[in-house]
Each structure stands twice: as structure tokens, then as C-alpha cells.
C-alpha positions in Angstrom: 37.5 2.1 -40.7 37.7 2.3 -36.6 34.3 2.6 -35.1 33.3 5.8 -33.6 34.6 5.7 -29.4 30.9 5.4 -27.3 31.2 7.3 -23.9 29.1 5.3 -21.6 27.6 6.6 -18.5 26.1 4.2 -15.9 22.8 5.2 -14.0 21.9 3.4 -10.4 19.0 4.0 -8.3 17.5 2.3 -5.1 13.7 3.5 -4.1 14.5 3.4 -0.1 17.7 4.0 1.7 17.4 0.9 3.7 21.0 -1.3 3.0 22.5 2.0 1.5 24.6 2.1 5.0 26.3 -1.8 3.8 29.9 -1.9 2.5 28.8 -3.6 -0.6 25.0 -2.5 -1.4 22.3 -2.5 -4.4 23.7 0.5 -5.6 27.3 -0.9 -5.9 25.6 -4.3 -7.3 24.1 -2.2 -10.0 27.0 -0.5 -11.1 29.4 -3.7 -10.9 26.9 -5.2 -13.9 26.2 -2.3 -16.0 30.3 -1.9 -15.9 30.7 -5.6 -16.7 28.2 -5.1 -19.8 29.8 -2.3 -21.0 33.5 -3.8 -21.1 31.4 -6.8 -23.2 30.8 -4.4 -25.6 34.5 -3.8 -26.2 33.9 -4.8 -30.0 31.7 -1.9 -30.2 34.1 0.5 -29.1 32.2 1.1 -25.8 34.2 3.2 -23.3 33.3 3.5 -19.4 33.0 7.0 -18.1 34.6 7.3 -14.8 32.0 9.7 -13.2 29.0 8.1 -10.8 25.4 9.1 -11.3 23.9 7.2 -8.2 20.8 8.3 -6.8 20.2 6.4 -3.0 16.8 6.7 -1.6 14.7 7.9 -4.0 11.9 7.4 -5.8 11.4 6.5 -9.5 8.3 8.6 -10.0 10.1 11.6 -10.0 12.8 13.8 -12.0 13.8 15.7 -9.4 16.7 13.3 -8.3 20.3 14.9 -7.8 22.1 11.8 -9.8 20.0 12.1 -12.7 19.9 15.8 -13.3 23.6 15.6 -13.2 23.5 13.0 -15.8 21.6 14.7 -18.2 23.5 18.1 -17.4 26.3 15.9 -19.1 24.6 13.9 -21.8 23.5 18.1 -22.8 27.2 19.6 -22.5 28.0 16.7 -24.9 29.9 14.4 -22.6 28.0 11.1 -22.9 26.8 9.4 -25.5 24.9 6.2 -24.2 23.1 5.6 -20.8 23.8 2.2 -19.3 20.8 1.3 -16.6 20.6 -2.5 -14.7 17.4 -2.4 -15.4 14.8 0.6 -17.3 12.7 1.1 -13.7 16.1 2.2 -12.4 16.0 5.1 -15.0 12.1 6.2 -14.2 8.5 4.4 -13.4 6.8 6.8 -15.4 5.8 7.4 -19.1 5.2 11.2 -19.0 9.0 11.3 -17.6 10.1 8.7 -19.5 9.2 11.1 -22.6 11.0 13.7 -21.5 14.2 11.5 -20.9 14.1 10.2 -24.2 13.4 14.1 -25.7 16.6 15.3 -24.4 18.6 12.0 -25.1 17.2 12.5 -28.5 18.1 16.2 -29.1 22.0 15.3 -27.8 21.8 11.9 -30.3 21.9 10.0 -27.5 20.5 6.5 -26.1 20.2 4.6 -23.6 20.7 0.4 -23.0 19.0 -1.7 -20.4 21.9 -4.6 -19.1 18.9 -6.9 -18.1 16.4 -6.7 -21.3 18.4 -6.8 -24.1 17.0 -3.7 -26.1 18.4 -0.5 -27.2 16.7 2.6 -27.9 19.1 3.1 -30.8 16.7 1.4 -32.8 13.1 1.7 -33.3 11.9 -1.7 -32.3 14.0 -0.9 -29.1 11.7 2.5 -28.4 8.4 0.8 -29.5 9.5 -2.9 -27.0 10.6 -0.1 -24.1 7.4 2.0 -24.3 5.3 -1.6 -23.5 7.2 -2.5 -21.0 6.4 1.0 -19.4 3.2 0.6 -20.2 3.2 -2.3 -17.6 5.4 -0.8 -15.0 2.7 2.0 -14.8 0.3 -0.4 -14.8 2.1 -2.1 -11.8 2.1 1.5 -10.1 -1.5 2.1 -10.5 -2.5 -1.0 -9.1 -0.5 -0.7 -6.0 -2.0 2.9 -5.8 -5.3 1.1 -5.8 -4.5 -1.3 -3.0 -3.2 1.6 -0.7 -6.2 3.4 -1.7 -8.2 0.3 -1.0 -6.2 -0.4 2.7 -6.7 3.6 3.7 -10.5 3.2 2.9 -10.6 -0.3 5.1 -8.4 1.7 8.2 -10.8 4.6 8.1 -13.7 2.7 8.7 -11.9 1.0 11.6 -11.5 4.6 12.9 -7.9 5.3 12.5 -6.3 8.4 11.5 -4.3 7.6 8.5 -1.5 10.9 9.1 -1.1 14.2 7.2 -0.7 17.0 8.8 -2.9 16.7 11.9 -5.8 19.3 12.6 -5.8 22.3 14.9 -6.5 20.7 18.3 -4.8 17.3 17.7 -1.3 16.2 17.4 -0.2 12.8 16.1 0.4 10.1 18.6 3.9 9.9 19.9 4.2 6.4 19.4 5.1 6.4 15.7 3.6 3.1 15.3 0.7 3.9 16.5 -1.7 5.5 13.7 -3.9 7.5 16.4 -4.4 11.6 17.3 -4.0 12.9 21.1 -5.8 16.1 22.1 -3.5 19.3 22.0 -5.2 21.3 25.6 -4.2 24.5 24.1 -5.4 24.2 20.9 -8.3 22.4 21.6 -9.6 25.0 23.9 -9.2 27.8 20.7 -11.5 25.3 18.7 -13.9 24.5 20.8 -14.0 29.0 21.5 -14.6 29.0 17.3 -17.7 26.7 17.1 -19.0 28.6 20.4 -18.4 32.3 18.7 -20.2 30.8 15.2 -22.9 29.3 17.6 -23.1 32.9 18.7 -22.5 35.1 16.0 -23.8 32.9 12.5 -21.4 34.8 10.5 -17.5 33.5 9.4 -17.0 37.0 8.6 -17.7 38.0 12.3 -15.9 34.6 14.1 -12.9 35.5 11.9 -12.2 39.0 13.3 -13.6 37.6 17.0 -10.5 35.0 16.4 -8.0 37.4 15.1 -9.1 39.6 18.5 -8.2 36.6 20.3 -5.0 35.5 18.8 -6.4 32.7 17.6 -4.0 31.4 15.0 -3.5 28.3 12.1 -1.6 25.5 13.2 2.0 26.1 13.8 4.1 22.9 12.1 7.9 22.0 12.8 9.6 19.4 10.3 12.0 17.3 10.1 13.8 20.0 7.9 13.3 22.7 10.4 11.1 24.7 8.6 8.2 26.0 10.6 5.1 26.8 9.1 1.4 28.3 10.2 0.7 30.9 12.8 -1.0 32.8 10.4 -4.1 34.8 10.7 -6.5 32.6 9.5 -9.1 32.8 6.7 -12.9 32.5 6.8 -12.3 29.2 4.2 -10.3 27.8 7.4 -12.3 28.2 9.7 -14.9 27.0 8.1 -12.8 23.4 7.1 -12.8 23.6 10.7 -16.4 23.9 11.6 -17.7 21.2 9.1 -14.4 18.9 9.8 -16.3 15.5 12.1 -12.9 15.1 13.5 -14.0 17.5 16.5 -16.4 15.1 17.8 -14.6 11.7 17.1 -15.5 10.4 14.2 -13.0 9.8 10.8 -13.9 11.1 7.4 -13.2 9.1 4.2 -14.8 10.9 1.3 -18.7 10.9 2.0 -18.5 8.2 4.3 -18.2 9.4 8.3 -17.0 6.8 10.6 -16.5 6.6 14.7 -13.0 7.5 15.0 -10.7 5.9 17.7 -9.4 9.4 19.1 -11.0 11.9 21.6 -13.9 14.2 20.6 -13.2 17.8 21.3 -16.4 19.5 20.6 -19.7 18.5 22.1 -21.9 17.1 19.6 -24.9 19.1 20.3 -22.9 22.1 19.7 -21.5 20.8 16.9 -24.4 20.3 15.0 -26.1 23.4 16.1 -23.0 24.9 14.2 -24.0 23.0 11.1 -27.4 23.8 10.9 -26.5 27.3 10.9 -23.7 27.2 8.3 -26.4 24.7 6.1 -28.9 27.8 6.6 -26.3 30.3 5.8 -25.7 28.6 2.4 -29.3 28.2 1.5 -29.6 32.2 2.2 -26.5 33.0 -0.2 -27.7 30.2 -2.8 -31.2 31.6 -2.9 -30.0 35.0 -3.2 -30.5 35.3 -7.2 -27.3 37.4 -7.8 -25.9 36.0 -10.9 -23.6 38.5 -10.8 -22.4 36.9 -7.4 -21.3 34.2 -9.2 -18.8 35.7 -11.1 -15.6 34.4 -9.9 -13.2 35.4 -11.7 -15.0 39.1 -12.3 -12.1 41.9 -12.9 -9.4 39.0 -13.0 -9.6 37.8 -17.1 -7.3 39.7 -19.6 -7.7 38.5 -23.3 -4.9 38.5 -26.0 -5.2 42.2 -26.6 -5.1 43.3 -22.7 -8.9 43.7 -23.1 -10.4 43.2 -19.6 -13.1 40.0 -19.4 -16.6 40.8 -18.3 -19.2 38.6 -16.9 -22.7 38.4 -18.8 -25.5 35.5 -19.2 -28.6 34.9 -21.4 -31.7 33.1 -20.6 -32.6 29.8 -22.8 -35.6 27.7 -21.8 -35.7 28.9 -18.2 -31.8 28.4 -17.2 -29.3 30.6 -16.7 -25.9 30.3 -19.2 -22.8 32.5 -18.0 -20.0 33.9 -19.9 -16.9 35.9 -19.7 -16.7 38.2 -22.9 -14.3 41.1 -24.1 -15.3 44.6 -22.6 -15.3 45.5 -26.5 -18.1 42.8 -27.2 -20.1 44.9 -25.4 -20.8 47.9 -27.4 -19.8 46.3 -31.3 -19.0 43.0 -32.8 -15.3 42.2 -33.2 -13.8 38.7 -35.1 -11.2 39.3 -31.9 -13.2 39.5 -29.4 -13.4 36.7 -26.7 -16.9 34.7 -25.1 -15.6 31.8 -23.0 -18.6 29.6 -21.1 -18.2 31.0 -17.4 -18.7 26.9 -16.4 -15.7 26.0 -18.3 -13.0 28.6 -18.1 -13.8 28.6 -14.1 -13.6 24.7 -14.2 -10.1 25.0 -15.8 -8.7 27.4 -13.6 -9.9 26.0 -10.7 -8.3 22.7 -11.9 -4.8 24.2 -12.8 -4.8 26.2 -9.7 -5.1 23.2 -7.5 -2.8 21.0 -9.9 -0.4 23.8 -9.5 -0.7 24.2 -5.8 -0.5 20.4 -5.0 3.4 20.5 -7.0 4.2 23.4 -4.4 2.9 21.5 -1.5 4.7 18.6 -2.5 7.6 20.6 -2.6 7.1 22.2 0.6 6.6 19.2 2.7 9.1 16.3 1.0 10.0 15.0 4.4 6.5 13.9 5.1 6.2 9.9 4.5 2.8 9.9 4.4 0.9 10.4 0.9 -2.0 12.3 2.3 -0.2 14.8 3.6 0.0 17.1 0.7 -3.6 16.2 0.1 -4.9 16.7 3.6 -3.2 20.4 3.2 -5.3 21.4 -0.4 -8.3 19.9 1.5 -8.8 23.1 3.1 -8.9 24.7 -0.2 -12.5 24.7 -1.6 -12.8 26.5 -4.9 -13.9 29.8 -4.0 -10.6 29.8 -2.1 -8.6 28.9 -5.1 -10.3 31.6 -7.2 -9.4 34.2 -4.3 -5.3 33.3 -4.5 -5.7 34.3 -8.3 -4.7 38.0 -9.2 -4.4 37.8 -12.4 -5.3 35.7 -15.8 -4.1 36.4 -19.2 -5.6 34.7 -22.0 -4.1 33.2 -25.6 -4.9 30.7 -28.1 -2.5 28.5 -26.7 -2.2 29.0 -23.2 -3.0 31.3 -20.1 -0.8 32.2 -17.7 -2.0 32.7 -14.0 -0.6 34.8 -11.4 -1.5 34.2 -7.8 -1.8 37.1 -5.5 1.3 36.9 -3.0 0.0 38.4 0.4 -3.1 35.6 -0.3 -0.7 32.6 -0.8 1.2 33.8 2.4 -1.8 34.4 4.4 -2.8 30.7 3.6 0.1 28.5 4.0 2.3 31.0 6.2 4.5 30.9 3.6 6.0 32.7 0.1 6.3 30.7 -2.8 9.6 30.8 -4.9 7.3 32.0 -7.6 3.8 33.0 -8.0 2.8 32.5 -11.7 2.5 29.7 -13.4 1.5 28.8 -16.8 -1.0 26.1 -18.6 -1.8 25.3 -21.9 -5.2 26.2 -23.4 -7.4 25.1 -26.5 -9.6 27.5 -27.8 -12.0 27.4 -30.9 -13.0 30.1 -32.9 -17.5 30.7 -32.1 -19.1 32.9 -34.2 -17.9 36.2 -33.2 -15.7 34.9 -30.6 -14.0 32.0 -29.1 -14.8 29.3 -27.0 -12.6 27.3 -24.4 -13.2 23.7 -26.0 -10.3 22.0 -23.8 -8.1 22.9 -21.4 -5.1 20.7 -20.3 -1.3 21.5 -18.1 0.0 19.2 -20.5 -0.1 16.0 -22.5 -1.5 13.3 -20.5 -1.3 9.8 -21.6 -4.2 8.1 -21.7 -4.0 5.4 -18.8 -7.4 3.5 -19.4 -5.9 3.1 -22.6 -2.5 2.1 -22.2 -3.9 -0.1 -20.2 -6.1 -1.9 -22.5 -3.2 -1.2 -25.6 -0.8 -3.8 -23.2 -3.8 -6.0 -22.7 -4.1 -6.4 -25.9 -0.4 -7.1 -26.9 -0.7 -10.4 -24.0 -3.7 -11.4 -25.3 -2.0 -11.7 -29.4 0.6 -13.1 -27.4 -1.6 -16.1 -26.0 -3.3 -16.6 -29.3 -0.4 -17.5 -31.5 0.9 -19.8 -28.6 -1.9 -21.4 -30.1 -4.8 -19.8 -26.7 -8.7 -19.7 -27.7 -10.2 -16.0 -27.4 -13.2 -18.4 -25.6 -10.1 -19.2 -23.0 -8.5 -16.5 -22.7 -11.9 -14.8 -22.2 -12.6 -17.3 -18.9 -9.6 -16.7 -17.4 -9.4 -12.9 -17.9 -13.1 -13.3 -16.4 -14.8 -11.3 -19.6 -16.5 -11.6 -22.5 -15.3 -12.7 -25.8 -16.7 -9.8 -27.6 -14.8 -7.4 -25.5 -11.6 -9.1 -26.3 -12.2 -9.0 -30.0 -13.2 -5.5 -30.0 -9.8 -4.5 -28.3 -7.7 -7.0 -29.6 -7.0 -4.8 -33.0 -5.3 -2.1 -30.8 -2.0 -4.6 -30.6 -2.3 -4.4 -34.6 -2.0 -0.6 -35.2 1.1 1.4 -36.2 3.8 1.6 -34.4 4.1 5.5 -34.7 0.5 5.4 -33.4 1.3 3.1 -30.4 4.1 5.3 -29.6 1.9 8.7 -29.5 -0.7 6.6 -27.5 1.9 5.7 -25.1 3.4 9.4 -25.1 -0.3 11.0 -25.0 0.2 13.0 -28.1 -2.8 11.5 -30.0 -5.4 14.1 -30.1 -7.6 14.4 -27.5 -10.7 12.9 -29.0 -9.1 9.6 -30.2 -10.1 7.6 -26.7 -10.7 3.8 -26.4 -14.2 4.2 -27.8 -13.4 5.6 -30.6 -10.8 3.1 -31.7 -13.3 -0.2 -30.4 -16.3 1.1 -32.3 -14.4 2.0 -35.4 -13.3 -0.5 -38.3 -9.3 -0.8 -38.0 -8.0 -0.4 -41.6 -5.2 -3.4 -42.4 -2.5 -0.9 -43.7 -0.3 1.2 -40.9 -0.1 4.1 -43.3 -3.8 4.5 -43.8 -4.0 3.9 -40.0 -1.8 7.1 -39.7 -3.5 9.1 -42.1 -7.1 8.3 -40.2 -5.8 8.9 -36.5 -2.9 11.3 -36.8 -3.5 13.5 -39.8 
């Protein structure tokens, strides 16, 4: 009987466009072995598809690359069966991607074959070897996110500005090697008239319509692209980034930490912290106010799963104040349907998924900028009272709530629209009594990294033992103890339908590393499966 024909599609992809210009580059390399593989596998009835899915220049970290979408356009219309890749970082550098990939290869019976580690994910082994060996490529990526953290952290202190976008009153030096600020005369003045109008009035509320009156505007930004952004009137949560931002009088902010900065002050520092005792004095009046109600923010904006409008309440145990949102019809009568969500938690969440969903916007918005901090720098601005003024709208479910941002507050912001402005995040709810109560809140499955980490740890240290390594030397050279290696060691021996959902985050939320180190391991994978997944 003839074997059934394979149709095999071959994926390249180079991080940087550096060499991409060459007659004969890394992309052309790539596809010259992955088409030498393939015609290897002749036996097996392999067939070369014609079509190129190359992807020059970008980055593995993310799905949005033009080669790749059109590859799994075709693998969905039916037109490929097998994905051939040089190696499985050309194909993506993360797991939560990686999951997807493998989701829609799956539901098209589909696979995928690395030419340089001989695997398949035909097979099950083949899944359970690939998900280690991502396991270690995002390791790889978190540690050199560490050492870029650690290397922005060591140029701060020096008193360099490490990019983003630059503040009102600066520009970035025009010597693009030179990691530095130069004073913007025009803008600089407009700054220096904001801490003077606060110095005079003591109110944002006031310096913001003095600086309307003015024409005194956000920072308008050109890119690469074209696209010109700011100008906008600007918001009392701007202006006040700009009042408490230590740029103005030379120094560089890392966190907590204030350093001297190499650039040019702006602002004279007596003025400057004139302004900050004020604002400090302003928030001590509005903290000491004892308006619960004040605190509230999401009053008027929280719909439950009936339409019922949410309303703010609070009770009084042992001297401290405990918020909640509840349905309008909790008020009057009990109701098994009604809703009572702790004000702290709901507030936390949305303030979370707001920001999570605003930094994918941002980094959609601003793609040509190099520099990681930009997108970061931006949502800076953003404190949480601004986030929970965007919102217009929340409606509630057991599974999820979907958000919709108020569009005239977006633009007013950012100076710009967004393509859309709702978005939607899963939600874990609990039923309390009477009522329910937000127990977890998540966008989506996230693996576990602390540990994955410890999971492939684990997997090189069985390795070392049956080379014939003593725990007491692996222990020295891993620079730990020999109790913490024991207690961790058992992860390499669970299931492999439990290593997979640990790799894939679907374990449930509560199974962390704890709970698997201070917990006897049972022997069999079944009753493994039955204690951690069931």
C-alpha cells in the first residue's frame, strides 16, 4: 500500500535584518537544509511545497510576523501537512506561543519537524522532548532580560538617559550614539510656566485650564513611520507625571532610586521642591478626607450578568474599613444572583488588565521604536486613577468581563484612536453566601516560569545522577543545598501529561512549586494525574 503524499512547508526566520541584504544569507542557508532534509525523507513520501514562508528581521517573541501568519493561513485551508524549521527557535522563543502553534497544527492534523534535533511532534515523546527544550529557550530569554535589566539599572546610576520617548522639554541627543537628552527652548519654557502656575495656584485642576488658556500642549512625536502623535490638551494625570518627574532638575530616575543625571536641569530646584511640598500636602488633604465613598472607583461603571448596575458599600470589622461592589438588588432583598465582589480585588484586576491591555496597544503603536522602555516610559504616565478614568464600561460574568474604554478619554491621552476600544479578560468567580466573590482574575493562562524553571532544573540534575553525579556534587557546583535539590528533584519524575500542562500553564492555579516540594510525590503517573489534574 503507497504511503499517504506529506506536503512539506519550510519555515525561516532571522531575529535582525543585518546580512539579509547578501546574495546568499541565513535565510537562504535555512531553507537550503530544511529542503535537503525533506528530499531525505523521500522514503516517507515527503513532498516539498514550492511556496516560501520567510520572515527577515523579526523577532521570535512574537506571532505577529507576515511569513508565519501566511503559513498557518495554509496549514488551516488544508494545504500543508508538516512544518519543516532548521531549528525550533526559528518557529517561536516562546511557550504561551508555542501553544497556540501547536493548537492550530493540531486542529488541521498537522506537525511540525525540527532538521537540527531530530524530534517530531508526530509523536508524543516528540511534544513532551520539544516542550523542555522550550522550557530552556525561555529560560535563556529571561536571563538576558535580567542582564539588560541589570545594565539599564548600572547606566542610570551613571546618569544616562536610557531612551523612550523623551519628556516635554527634552529631545534625544542627535548623536544616536550618544545615550544623553538636550533641552528643547520652546518646550522647556512651557514647563518651567507649569511648576510656576502650580507654585501659584496649588490646584492641577486650576494649572490644567491655566495651560489649556496658554496653549500649552503634550509632546508632539514624529516617527519613523510618519505618524505624528501628542498635541493634545493635556490631563491633570500629565501634568502631574510632570511635576513629580526629577528629570526637570537633572537628575535620572530608576525605580525608587534618584540619581544625578548627565543632562541639563530645566527647573530650579528650589522651585521644584516648593512644587512637591505642595502636591505632598495636597494628597495628605484628599487622604485624610474620610470619604469612603471617594474611593469608589469604579462607582456607576460595574454591570453584573443580569444588567444590574454595581454599587459601592463597606462594613466596619475591628476598626477597618472593608469595601465592596454589590448588585443594586442586594440592597433592598437577598438574591442567590446577586453579586458582592471585594472593592480591593475587582479594582486590582481591572487596573491590571487595563494596563496589560494598554501596553499591547502601545506596543503596537510605536513598533519602530528600538528601545524597550519606550512602551513602558509611555504607561508611566498612567497611574491607576488614570486607568480607571479611560473605563466606561464593565460587564461582569462567571467567566469573564469585558471592558470598554471611553473613546474621547483614550484620544485625549495618547492623541490618538484606537482600532478598538473593548477588550475582554477572563474572570474566576466563587459563589459567597448570597453572592459571589472575585477569587482570581487572569487575561489568560500563564505558565508558571519560577516553575518551569525549576521543572528543567530538575530534568539536568536526573541527568547528572545517572551519569553516575553525587546530589552532594551537584549541590556545590549548583551552589545550594542538598535538601533543596532532593525536594525538587521528583518534579523530573511526574507524568508526562502533567509536565505538559505545567509547561502550557493549564494546571490549576493553586498547584505552584510549593505545593508540589512539600507534598509526597506518588510513584504511579496515573494517581499523579488523578491528585493534580482531577
Amino acid at each position: 500500500m503507497a504511503k499517504v503524499r506529506i506536503r512539506c512547508a519550510i519555515y525561516t526566520r532571522k531575529s535582525t535584518e543585518e546580512g539579509l541584504e547578501q546574495e546568499f544569507n541565513s535565510l537562504d542557508a535555512q531553507y537550503e537544509a530544511c529542503a535537503a532534509y525533506i528530499k531525505s525523507q523521500k522514503h516517507e513520501n515527503w513532498r516539498q511545497i514550492k511556496k516560501r514562508y520567510d520572515d527577515g528581521g523579526v523577532s521570535g517573541g512574537t506571532l505577529g510576523r507576515p511569513g508565519l501568519q501566511a503559513l498557518l493561513a495554509d496549514i488551516g485551508a488544508g494545504l500543508v501537512d508538516r512544518i519543516v524549521v532548521y531549528k525550533i527557535d526559528r518557529l517561536t522563543r516562546s511557550l504561551s506561543d508555542f501553544s497556540k502553534i501547536i493548537d492550530r497544527l493540531d486542529a488541521a492534523s498537522a506537525s511540525f519537524v525540527s532538521v537540527t534535533q531530530s524530534f517530531n511532534t508526530a509523536t508524543s515523546m516528540g511534544r513532551l522532548t520539544l516542550h523542555m527544550l522550550l522550557s530552556f529557550a525561555q529560560f535563556e530569554r529571561e536571563v538576558t532580560a535580567e542582564r539588560i535589566r541589570d545594565k539599564i539599572a548600572a547606566s542610570k546610576a551613571k546618569g544616562l538617559w536610557m531612551g523612550g520617548p523623551a519628556p516635554l522639554g527634552y529631545d534625544p541627543h542627535p548623536d544616536k550614539t550618544v545615550r544623553g537628552l538636550v533641552v528643547n527652548p520652546e518646550e522647556a519654557q512651557q514647563v518651567v510656566i507649569l511648576f510656576a502656575l502650580y507654585d501659584q495656584l496649588g490646584s492641577l485642576r486650576e494649572v490644567r485650564d491655566a495651560a489649556e488658556t496658554k496653549n500649552i500642549r503634550s509632546k508632539r512625536r514624529t516617527y519613523k513611520s510618519g505618524k505624528r502623535l501628542g498635541g493634545a490638551i493635556m490631563t491633570k494625570g500629565q501634568i502631574h507625571h510632570i511635576l513629580t518627574n526629577a528629570i526637570y532638575i537633572g537628575k535620572i530616575r530608576h525605580k525608587v532610586l534618584i540619581y544625578e543625571g548627565q543632562h541639563k536641569a530645566i527647573v530650579d530646584p528650589e522651585l521644584w521642591q516648593r512644587v512637591q511640598e505642595k502636591l505632598q500636602e495636597a494628597s495628605a488633604r484628599h487622604r485624610g478626607s474620610g470619604q469612603i465613598k471617594s474611593n469608589a472607583s469604579l462607582k456607576g461603571k460595574l454591570f453584573d450578568d443580569t444588567g444590574d448596575r454595581l454599587t459601592p458599600t463597606h462594613t466596619k470589622k475591628n476598626g477597618r474599613v472593608i469595601r465592596y461592589y454589590i448588585s443594586n438588588r442586594l440592597i433592598h432583598a437577598k438574591d442567590s444572583t446577586g453579586w458582592r465582589l471585594p472593592a480591593i480585588e475587582i479594582e486590582g484586576a481591572l487596573s491590571v488588565a487595563v494596563k496589560d491591555h494598554l501596553h499591547r496597544i502601545l506596543q503596537k503603536e510605536f513598533t519602530e521604536i528600538e528601545d524597550h522602555e519606550a512602551v513602558s516610559g509611555k504607561l508611566a504616565q498612567i497611574n491607576e486613577m488614570a486607568r480607571f478614568n479611560l473605563i466606561q464600561r464593565v460587564d461582569l460574568s462567571t467567566s469573564k468581563l469585558g471592558v470598554t474604554l471611553n473613546a474621547d478619554a483614550c484620544k485625549g491621552l495618547f492623541g490618538s484612536e484606537f482600532q478598538s476600544n473593548f477588550f475582554a479578560s477572563s474572570l474566576h468567580l466563587a459563589k459567597r453566601g448570597c453572592g459571589r466573590k472575585l477569587i482570581l482574575g487572569e487575561r489568560l493562562p500563564v505558565p508558571d516560569a519560577t516553575l518551569i524553571r525549576t521543572l528543567a532544573r530538575a530534568h539536568s540534575w536526573l541527568a547528572r545522577i545517572k551519569s553516575g553525579d553525587p546530589i552532594s556534587a551537584i549541590a556545590k557546583s549548583e551552589a545550594t543545598s542538598e535538601s533543596f535539590i532532593r525536594t525538587r528533584l521528583p518534579l523530573a519524575l511526574l507524568s508526562p501529561k502533567i509536565q505538559k500542562a505545567i509547561m502550557t500553564g493549564a494546571l490549576p492555579p493553586e498547584l505552584t512549586l510549593s505545593k508540589f516540594t512539600k507534598s509526597p510525590l506518588p510513584i504511579d503517573w496515573i494517581e499523579q494525574e488523578t491528585l493534580y489534574l482531577d
